[in-house]
LUMRO-663580 format. One line per field, with one value per residue (C-alpha): residue in one letter; y, z, x. Coordinates in Angstrom, 1 decimal, always signed. Each point is the difference from the previous one (the first is absolute). Last residue first. Example, Ala and Ser with C-alpha at 12.3 -4.5 7.8 and 13.67 -1.06 7.14 Angstrom:
2
rest	s; a
yy	-1.1; -3.4
zz	+7.1; +0.7
xx	+13.7; -1.4
//
This chain:
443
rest	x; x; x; x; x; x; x; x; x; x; x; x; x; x; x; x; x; x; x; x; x; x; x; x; x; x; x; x; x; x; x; x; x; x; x; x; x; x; x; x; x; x; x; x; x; x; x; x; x; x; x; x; x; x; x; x; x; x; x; x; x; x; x; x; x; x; x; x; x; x; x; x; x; x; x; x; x; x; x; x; x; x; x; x; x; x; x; x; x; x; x; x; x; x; x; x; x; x; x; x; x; x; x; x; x; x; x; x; x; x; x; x; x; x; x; x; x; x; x; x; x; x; x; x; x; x; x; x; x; x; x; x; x; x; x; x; x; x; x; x; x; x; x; x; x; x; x; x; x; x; x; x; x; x; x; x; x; x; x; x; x; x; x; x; x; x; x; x; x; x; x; x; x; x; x; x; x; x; x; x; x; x; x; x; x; x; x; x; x; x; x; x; x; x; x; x; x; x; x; x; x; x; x; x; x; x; x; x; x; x; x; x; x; x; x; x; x; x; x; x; x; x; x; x; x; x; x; x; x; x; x; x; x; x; x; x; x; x; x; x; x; x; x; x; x; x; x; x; x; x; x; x; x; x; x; x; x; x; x; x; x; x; x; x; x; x; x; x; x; x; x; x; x; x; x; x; x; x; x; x; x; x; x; x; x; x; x; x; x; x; x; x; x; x; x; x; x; x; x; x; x; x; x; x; x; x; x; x; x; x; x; x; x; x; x; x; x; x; x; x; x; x; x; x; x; x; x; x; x; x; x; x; x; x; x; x; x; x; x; x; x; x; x; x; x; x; x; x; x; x; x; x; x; x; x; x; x; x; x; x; x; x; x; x; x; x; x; x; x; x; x; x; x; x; x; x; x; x; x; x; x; x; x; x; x; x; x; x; x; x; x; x; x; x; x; x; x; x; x; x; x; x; x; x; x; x; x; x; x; x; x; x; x; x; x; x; x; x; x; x; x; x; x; x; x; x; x; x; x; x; x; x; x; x; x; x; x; x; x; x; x; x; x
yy	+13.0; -1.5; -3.7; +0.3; -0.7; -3.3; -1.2; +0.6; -1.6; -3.0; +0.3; -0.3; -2.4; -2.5; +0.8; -0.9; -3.6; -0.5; +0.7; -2.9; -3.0; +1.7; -0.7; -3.2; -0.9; +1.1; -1.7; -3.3; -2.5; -2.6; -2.9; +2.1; +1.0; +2.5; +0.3; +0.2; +0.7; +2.2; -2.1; -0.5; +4.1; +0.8; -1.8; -0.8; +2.8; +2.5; -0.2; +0.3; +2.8; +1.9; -0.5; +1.0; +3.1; +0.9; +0.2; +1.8; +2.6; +0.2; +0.5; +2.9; +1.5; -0.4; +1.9; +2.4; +0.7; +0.6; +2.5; +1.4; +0.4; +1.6; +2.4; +0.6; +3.4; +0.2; -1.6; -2.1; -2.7; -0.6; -0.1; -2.6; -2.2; +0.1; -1.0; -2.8; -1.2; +0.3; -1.7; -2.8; -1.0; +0.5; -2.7; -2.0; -0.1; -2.5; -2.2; +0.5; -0.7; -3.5; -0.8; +0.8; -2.0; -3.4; -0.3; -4.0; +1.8; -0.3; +0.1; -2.8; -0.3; +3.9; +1.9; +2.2; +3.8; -0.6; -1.1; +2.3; +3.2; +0.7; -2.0; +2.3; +2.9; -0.6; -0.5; +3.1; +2.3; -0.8; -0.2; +3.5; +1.8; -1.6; +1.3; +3.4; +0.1; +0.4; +3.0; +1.6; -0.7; +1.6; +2.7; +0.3; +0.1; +3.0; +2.2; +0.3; +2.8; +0.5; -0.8; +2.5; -0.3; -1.0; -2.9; -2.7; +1.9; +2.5; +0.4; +3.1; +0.0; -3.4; -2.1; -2.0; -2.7; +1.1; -0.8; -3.3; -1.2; +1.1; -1.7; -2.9; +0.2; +0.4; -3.4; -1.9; +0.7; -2.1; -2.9; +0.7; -0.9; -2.8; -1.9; -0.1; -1.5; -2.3; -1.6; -0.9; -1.3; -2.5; -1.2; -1.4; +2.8; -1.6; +2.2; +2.7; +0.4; -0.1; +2.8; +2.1; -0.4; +1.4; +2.8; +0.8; +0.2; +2.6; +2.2; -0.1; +1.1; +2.5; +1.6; +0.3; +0.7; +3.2; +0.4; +0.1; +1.6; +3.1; +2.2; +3.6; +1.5; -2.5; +2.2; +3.2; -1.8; -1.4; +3.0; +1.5; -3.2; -0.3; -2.0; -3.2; -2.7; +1.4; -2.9; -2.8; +1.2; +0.1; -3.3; -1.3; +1.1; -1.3; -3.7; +0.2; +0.8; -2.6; -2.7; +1.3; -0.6; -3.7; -0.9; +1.3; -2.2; -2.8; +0.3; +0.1; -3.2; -1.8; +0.9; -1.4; -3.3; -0.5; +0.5; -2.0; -2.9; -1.7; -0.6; -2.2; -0.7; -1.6; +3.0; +0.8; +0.3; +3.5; +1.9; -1.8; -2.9; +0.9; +1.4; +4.0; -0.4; -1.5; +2.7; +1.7; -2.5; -0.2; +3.6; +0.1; -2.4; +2.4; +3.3; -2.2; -1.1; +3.6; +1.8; -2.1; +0.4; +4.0; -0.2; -1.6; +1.9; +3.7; -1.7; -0.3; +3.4; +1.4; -2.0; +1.6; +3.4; -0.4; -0.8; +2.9; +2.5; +0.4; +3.8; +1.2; -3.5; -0.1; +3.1; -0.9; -3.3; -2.5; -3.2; -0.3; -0.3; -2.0; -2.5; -0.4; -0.5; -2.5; -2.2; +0.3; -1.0; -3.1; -0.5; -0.1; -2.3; -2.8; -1.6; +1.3; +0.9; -3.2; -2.0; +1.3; -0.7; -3.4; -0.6; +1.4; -2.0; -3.1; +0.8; -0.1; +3.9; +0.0; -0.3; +2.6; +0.7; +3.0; +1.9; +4.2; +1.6; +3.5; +2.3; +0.9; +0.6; +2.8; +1.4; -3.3; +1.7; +3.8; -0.6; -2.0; +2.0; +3.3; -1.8; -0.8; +3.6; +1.1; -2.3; +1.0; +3.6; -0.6; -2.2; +2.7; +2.3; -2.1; -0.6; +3.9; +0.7; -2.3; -4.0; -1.5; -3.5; +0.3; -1.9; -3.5; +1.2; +2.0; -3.5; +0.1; +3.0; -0.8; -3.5; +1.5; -0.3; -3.9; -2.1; +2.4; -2.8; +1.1; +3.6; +0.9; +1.3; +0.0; -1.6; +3.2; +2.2; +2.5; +2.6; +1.1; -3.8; +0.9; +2.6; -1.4; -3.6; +2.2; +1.7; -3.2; -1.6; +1.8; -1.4; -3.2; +0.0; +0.9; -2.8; -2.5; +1.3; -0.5; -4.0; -0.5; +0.6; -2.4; -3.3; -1.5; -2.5; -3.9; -2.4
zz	-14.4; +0.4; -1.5; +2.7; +2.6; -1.7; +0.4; +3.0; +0.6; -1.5; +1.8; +3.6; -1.3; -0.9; +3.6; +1.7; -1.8; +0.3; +3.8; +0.2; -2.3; +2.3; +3.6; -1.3; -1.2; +3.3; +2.1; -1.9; -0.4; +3.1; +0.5; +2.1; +2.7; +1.7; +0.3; -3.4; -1.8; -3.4; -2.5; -2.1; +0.5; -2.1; -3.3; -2.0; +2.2; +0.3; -3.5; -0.7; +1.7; -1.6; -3.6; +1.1; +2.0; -3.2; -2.0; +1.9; +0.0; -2.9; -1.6; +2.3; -1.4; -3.2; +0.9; +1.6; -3.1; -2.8; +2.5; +0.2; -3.9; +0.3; +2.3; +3.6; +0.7; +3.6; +0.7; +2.9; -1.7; -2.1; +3.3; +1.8; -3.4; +0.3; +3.7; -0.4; -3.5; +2.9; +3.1; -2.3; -1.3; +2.8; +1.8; -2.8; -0.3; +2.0; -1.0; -3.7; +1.3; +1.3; -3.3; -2.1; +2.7; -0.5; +2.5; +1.2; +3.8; +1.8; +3.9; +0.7; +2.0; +0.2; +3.4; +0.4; -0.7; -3.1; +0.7; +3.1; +0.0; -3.8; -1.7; +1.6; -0.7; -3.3; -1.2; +2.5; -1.6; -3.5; +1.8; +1.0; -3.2; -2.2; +2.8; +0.3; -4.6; +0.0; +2.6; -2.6; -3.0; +1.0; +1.3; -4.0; -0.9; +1.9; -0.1; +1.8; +2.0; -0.8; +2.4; +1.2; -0.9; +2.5; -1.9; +2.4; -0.1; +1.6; +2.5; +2.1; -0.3; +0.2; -3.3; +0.0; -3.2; -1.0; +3.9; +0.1; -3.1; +1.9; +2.8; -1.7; -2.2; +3.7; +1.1; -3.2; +1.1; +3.1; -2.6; -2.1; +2.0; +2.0; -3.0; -1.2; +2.8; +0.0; -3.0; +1.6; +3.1; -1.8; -2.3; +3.2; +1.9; +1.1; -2.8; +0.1; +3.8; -0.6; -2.7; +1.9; +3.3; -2.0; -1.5; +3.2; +1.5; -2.8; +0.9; +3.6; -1.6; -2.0; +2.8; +2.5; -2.3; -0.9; +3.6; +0.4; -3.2; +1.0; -3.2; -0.1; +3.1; +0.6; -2.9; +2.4; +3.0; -2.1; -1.2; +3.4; +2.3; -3.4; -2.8; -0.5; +1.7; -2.1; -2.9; +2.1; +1.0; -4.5; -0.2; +2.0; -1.7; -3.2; +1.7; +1.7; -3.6; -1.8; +2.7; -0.8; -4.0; +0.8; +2.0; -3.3; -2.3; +2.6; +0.1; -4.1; +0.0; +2.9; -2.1; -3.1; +0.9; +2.2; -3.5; -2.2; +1.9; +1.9; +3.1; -1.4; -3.4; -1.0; -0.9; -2.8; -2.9; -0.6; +1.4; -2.5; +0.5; +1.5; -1.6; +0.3; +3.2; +1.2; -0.9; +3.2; +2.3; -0.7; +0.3; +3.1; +1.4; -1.6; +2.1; +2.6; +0.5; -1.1; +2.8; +2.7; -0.8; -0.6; +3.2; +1.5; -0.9; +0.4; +3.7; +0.6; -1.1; +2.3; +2.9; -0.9; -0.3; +3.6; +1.2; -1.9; +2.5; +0.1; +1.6; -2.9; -0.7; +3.2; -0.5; -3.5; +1.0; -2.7; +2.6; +0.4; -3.9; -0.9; +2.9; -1.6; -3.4; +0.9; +1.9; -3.1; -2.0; +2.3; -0.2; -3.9; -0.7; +2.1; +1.2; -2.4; -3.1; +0.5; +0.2; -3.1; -1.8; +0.7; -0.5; -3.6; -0.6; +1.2; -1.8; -3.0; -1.9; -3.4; -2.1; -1.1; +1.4; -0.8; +2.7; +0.0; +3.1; -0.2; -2.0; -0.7; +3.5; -0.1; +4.1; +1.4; -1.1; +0.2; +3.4; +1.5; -1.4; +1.2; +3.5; -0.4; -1.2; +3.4; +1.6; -1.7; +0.3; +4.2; -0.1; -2.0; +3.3; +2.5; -1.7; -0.2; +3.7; +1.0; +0.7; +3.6; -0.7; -2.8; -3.6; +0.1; -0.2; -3.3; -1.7; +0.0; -0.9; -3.4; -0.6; -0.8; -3.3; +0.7; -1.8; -0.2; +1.3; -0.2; -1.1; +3.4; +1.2; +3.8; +0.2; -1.5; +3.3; +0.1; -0.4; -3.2; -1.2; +1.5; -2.5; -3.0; +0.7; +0.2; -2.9; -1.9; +1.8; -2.4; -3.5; +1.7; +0.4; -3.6; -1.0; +1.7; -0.7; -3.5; +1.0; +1.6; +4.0; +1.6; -1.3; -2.3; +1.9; -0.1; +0.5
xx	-14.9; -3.3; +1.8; +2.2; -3.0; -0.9; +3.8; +0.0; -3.2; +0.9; +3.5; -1.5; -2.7; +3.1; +1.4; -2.9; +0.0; +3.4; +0.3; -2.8; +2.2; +2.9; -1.2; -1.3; +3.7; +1.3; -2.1; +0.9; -2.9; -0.3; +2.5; +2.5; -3.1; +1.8; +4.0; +0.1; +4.3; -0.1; +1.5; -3.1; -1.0; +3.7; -0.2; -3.4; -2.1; +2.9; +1.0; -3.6; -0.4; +3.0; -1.3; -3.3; +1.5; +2.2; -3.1; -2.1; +3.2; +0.4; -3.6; +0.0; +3.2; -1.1; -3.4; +1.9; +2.7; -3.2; -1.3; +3.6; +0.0; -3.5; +1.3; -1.2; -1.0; +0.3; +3.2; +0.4; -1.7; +3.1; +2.3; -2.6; +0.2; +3.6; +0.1; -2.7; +2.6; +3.1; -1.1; -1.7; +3.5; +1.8; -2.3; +0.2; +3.6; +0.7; -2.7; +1.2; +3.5; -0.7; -1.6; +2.8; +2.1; -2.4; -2.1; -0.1; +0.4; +3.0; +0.2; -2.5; -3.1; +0.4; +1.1; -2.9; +0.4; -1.0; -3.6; -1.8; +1.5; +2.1; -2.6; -2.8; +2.0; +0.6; -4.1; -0.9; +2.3; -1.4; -4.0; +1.3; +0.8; -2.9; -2.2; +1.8; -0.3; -3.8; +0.0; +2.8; -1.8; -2.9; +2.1; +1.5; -3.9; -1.0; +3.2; +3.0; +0.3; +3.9; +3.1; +2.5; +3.0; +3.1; +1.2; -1.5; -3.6; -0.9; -3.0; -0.8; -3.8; -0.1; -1.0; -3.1; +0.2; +4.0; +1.0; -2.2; +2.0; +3.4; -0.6; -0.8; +2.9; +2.3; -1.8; +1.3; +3.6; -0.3; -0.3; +3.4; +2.7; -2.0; -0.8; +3.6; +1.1; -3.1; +1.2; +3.1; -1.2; -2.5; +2.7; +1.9; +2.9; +3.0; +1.8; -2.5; +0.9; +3.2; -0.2; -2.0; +2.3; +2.7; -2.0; -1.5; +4.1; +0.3; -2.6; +1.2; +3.5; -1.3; -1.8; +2.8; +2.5; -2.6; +0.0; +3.4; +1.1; -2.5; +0.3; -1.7; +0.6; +3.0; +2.0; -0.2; +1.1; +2.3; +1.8; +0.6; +1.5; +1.7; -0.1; +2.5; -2.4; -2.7; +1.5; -0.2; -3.9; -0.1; +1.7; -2.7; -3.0; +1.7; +0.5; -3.8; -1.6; +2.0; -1.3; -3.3; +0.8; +1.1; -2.9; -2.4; +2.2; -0.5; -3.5; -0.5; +2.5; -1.9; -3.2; +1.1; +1.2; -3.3; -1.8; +2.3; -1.1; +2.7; -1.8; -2.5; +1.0; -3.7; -1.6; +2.8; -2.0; -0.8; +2.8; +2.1; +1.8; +4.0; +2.9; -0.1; -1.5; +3.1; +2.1; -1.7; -0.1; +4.0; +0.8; -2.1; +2.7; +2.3; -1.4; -0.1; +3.3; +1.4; -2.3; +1.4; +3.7; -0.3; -2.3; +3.1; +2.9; -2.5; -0.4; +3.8; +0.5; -2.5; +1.5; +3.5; -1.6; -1.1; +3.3; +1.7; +0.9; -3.9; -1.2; -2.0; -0.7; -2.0; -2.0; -0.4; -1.6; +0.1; +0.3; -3.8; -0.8; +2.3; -0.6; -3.8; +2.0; +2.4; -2.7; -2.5; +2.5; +0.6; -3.8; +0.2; +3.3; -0.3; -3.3; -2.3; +2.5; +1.4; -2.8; -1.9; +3.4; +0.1; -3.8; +0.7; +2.3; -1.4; -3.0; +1.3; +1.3; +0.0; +3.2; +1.2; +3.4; +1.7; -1.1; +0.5; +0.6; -1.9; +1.0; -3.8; -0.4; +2.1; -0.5; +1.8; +3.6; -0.7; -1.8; +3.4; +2.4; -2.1; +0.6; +3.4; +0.9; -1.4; +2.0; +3.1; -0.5; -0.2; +3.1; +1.8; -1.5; +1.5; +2.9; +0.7; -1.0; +2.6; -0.7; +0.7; -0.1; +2.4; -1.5; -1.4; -3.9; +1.0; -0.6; -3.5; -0.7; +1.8; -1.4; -3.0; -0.8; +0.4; +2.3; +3.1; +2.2; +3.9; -0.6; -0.2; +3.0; -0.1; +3.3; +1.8; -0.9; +2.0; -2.5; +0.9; -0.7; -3.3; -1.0; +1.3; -1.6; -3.5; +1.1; -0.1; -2.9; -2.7; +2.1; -0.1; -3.8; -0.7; +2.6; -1.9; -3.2; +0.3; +1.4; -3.2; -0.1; -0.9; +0.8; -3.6; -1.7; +0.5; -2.8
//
């Protein structure tokens, strides 16, 4: 499959215009073979070429080398930070597996771990100390690397590119159970990962064309400026957060439909604790007690804390249900790595654990109040009714989908522990919202 050149035509121009003055600049140096409108394919082709000038470069050279590795890296963030001018595909014919297998690989083996080699030396070469006394080695080694993230980041970015104009001509999200690895759904979350690799990578290009741009204060002026900014360890972080986002995005590309759910699961669960924190706080409040925005938080009164006891129950059976998948089912390697879910099912098991996070939450904030309106009464009972009926939808999607595939050590022929475990966490949790609900009604 071809891919679109880098850059467009637009950019073409654009990045001609940028290379005029640097042709200027080093004509005047009397060096006419370092012109570099020749091959303007990469952003940086600039840095790069400077590596050919006098080995023993002047103060001037060094510090037009400095601008132009700055401007590299703001080239670099400007360019991968639009993601809407992103590589467009003309193709549209959906992806086969072959395809898709092809690309898989070579993000896997090729593309993502040597990004994640350029950026981990990124991040150790850009010493200001060191640059501070570079006669331009080190800037040549930082052009390099801008040449070959630019590379990098362009193959992906259009591989992406093709995932993502896939989706536009493919079965919908509701019938493609049988596509395996080329459901809509896996398309969709390497796209979603890769948009949120792109924007660390932006964060570690503008943090270092800020340490390039200290290199021309003073002893005085950046001892002041590195009160408020630290470039290294704000490098330091970006980076690390960056490398994540590399690893997350190989991992959910070996990852089977198990893992990814239970990415999702994990972001959310812990989050359940802090509402029942909270709950307990609004039943016996400390002495000293505020609340997340600094206010203090009102008595409540008799019927909203009847509320409030009914709703840790419904809180903690809802914790219990995901944390009980998440430690003894999908943590197992499944039978098979697909499931028969179709993607729109897929994402409501996703999303369930967000889902039930945020209606508890919103409940918990209405019941903070201690006059509850009857419009927020109204919202309650809705919210109830939600989330009973987003557990049975997401039960049964376990039951029919996930628990089958779940490996038994013990006793294979007998009933699924799972399945038992769940027909008796329904049970409690359907008296959990009965009385919920029967305690709203006081309100």
């Amino acid at each position: 499959m071809n891919f679109p050149e880098n850059p467009s035509s637009q950019q073409q121009q654009t990045t001609n215009f940028n290379l005029l003055g640097i042709n200027r600049y080093l004509a005047q140096t009397q060096a006419p073979s370092l012109l570099l409108a020749e091959n303007p394919f990469y952003l940086h082709s600039a840095c790069r070429m400077t590596e050919s000038i006098v080995e023993t470069p002047g103060a001037e050279l060094i510090n037009k080398k400095r601008d132009l590795t700055g401007k590299a890296f703001e080239d670099l963030r400007t360019k991968y930070n639009e993601l809407s001018d992103w590589p467009c595909v003309s193709s549209i014919v959906p992806l086969d597996q072959a395809s898709w297998q092809t690309f898989t690989v070579q993000l896997q083996s090729s593309l993502l771990p040597s990004l994640q080699d350029q950026i981990t030396h990124l991040s150790k070469i850009m010493e200001r100390s060191d640059l501070l006394k570079d006669k331009g080695t080190k800037l040549d080694q930082i052009s390099q690397i801008q040449s070959e993230l630019d590379q990098i980041l362009y193959q992906i970015v259009s591989l992406v590119a093709v995932v993502r104009r896939r989706t536009l001509f493919s079965p919908a999200e509701t019938n493609d159970r049988h596509l395996k690895e080329l459901k809509g759904f896996r398309a969709q979350g390497l796209e979603s990962r890769a948009e949120s690799l792109i924007s660390s990578l932006c964060q570690v290009f503008r943090t270092c064309f800020a340490l390039m741009e200290s290199l021309k204060l003073t002893s005085q002026e950046y001892t002041r400026y590195s009160r408020i900014y630290q470039d290294k360890v704000m490098l330091t972080l970006h980076s690390t957060r960056a490398v994540e986002e590399i690893e997350r995005v190989i991992t959910w590309l070996n990852g089977n439909e198990f893992y990814n759910i239970r990415e999702d699961w994990e972001d959310n669960v812990p989050e359940i604790d802090h509402i029942i924190r909270q709950v307990i706080e609004v039943i016996n409040p400390t002495n000293d007690s505020d609340d997340e925005d600094g206010s203090e938080i009102e008595n409540p009164s008799g019927p909203t804390i009847q509320v409030l006891q009914s709703m840790i129950p419904v809180i903690k059976l809802s914790r219990l249900f995901f944390k009980k998948l998440l430690r003894s089912g999908m943590k197992e390697t499944p039978l098979q790595s697909f499931t028969d879910m179709s993607s729109h099912q897929i994402n409501i098991l996703c999303d369930s654990a967000r889902s039930a996070l945020c209606n508890l939450d919103t409940i918990c904030e209405y019941l903070k109040d201690n006059e509850v309106e009857d419009e927020g009464i109204e919202h309650i009972f809705k919210l109830i009714n939600e989330i009973s009926s987003d557990f049975d939808t997401t039960m049964l999607l376990v039951v029919l989908y996930v628990a089958p595939l779940i490996p038994q050590v013990n006793n294979p022929p007998s009933p699924n522990p799972l399945t038992t475990w769940l027909v008796d966490w329904n049970h409690l949790f359907l008296i959990a919202i009965q009385d919920c609900t029967s305690a709203t009604k006081l309100l």
